[in-house]
N, C-alpha and C positions, 0 to 999 in steps of 0.2 A: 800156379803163380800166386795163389794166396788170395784171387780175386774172385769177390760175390756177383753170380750171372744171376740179375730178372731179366724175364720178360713182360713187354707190353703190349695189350692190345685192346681194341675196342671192338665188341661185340653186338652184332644189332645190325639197323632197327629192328625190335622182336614187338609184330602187331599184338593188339587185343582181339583175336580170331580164334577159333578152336584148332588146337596145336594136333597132330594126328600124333597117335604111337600108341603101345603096347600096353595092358591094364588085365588085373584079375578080375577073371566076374564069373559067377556060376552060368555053367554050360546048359545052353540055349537063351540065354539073356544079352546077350555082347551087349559092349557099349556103343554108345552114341554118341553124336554132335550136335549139335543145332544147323541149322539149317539157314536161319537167318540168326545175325548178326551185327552190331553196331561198333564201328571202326571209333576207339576212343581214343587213340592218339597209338605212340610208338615209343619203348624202352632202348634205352641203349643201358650196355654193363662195360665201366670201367676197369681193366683187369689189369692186376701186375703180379708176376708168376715167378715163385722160386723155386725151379726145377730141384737141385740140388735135396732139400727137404721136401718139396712138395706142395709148399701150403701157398694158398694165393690168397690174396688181398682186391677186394672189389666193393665199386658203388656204382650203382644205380643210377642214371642220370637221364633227365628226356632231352639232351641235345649231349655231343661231345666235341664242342666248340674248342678252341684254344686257350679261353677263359676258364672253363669248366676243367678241362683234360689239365691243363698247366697246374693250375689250382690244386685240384687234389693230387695230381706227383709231387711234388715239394713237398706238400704237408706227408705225405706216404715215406717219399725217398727219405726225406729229413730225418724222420726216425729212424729208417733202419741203419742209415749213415751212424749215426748218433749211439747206434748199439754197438755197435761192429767193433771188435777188441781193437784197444792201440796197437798200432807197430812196433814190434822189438826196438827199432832201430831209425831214425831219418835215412832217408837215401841223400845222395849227393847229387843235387840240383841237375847236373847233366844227365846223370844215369835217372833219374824220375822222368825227364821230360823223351830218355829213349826209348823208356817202358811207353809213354802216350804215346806218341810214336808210331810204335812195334805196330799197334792196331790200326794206322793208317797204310801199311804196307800193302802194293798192292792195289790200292782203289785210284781208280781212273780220278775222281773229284774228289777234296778233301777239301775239311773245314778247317780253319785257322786255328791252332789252338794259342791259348791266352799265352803271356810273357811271362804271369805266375803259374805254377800250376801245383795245387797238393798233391801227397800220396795218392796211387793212382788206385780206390778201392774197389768200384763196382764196374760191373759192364752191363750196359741197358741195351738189350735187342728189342728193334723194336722197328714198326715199318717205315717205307721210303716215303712218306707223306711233306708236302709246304708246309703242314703245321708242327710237325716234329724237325724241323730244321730251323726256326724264328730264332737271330743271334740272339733274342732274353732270355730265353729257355737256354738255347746251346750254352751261352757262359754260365747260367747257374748252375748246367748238371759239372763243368768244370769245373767251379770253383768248390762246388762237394766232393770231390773224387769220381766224378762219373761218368764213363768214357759210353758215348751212345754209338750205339753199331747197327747199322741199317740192311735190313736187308734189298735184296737187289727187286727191280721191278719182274714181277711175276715170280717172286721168290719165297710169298709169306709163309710156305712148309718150313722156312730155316727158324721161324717164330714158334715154341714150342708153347706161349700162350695159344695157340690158334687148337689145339690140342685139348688143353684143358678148359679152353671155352667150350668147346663142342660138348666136352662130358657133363659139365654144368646145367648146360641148355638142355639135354637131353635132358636130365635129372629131374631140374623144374619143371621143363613145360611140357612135353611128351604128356600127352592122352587129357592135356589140361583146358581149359577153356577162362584165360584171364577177363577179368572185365575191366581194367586199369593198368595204367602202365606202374603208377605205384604198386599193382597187386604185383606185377611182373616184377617188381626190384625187390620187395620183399619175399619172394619166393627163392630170388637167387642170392640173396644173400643169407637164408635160412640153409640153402642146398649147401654154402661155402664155409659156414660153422660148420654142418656136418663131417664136409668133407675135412675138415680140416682139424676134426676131433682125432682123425687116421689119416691123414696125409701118406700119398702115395710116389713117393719120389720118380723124377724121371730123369732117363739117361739117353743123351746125345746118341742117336741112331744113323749117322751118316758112312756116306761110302765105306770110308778107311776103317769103321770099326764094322758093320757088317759082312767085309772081308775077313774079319779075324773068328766073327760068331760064329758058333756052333746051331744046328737046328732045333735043339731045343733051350736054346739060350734066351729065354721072356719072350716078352709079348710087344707087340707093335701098336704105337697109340693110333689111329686117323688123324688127321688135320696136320700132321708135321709129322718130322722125321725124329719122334720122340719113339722111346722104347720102354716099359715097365718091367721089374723083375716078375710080377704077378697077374691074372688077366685079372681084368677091373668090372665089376657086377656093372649090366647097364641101367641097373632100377637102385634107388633107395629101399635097403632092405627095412625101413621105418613103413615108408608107404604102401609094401605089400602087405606089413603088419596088421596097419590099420584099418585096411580094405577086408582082410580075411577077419581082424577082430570084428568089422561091424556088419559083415554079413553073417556073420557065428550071432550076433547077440542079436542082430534083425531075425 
């Protein structure tokens, strides 16, 4: 239908504690943790995910309040709205408002939509939370073109951010030991340049189309019912580099 699908999610709290996971190290040395520990507060990662290309958009924040969360979507949404080619064409005022519509078919609760409403451009998946339903929030993603589409309670697998947070968090904190929750936002927003030098697109994994796959049709993300054409490294191939560079020049 011509419409751009993000998703939203918020990730966290990720403490300041030694993270377990996976790590190069010459054999008979393993690594280690510490043992003691000082709890210095809590990260959360603001995420908004476009499946289609792959690349995600994230910050850092130590609360994800409705001030914070609201705040930086707009200023996010705003631009990509803002990119998004014109429409050939206006629709005809009835047939726009069937297309907003179309997406409430079907839901036990619906939310009002406005008496105006623009081209209908983006659809926001994003969870069934109080604070993602506040009517200031709802009519501004309206009056952008942005139809917000919730998933159901016990349903966040339908959230294919829930997917690429996981791989993130692996990425950064896995076998790490932050001392900050700053250290912990700059980390993951170092891992989301990377990732996003290669972006690795993902494809909607549900019933009706795992009926039609084949068994060696891609790979299966965790955390949702995302699917990869390719399997995905679970380390940054940078940070095995630099571990085998500095045990080579040690």
């Amino acid at each position: 239908m011509g419409l751009a699908v993000w998703c939203e999610d918020e990730a966290g709290p990720f403490q300041t504690v030694p993270h377990p996971g996976g790590s190069w190290r010459p054999e008979g040395r393993p690594a280690t943790q510490p043992h003691e520990y000082v709890r210095a507060g809590t990260a959360k990662i603001l995420t908004l995910f476009h499946p289609a290309t792959g690349r995600v958009s994230l910050r850092p924040a130590t609360s994800g309040t409705n001030t914070v969360l609201h705040g930086w979507l707009k200023e996010v949404l705003g631009q990509i709205v803002a990119a998004l080619p014109a429409r050939a064409a206006p629709l005809d005022p009835a047939a726009n408002r069937a297309l907003w519509q179309a997406w409430q078919d079907g839901l036990a609760v619906r939310f009002s939509l406005p008496a105006d409403l623009p081209p209908l451009r983006i659809l926001l998946v994003w969870d069934n939370l109080a604070g993602h339903k506040t009517p200031e929030m709802v009519l501004w993603l309206c009056r952008h073109g942005i139809m917000p589409l919730y998933t159901p309670l016990g349903g966040s697998w339908l959230n294919m951010a829930e997917s690429i947070q996981r791989i993130l968090k692996r990425r950064a904190l896995d076998g790490q030991h932050p001392s900050s929750p700053a250290e912990i936002g700059v980390w993951f927003e170092q891992t989301a340049r990377a990732w996003n030098r290669q972006p690795t697109p993902f494809v909607w994994n549900g019933k009706r189309r795992r009926r039609r796959r084949r068994p060696d049709d891609g790979h299966p993300i965790g955390g949702s019912a995302a699917h990869t054409q390719r399997p995905l490294s679970h380390y940054r191939k940078s940070r095995h580099e630099c571990r085998t560079t500095c045990q080579t020049t040690h």
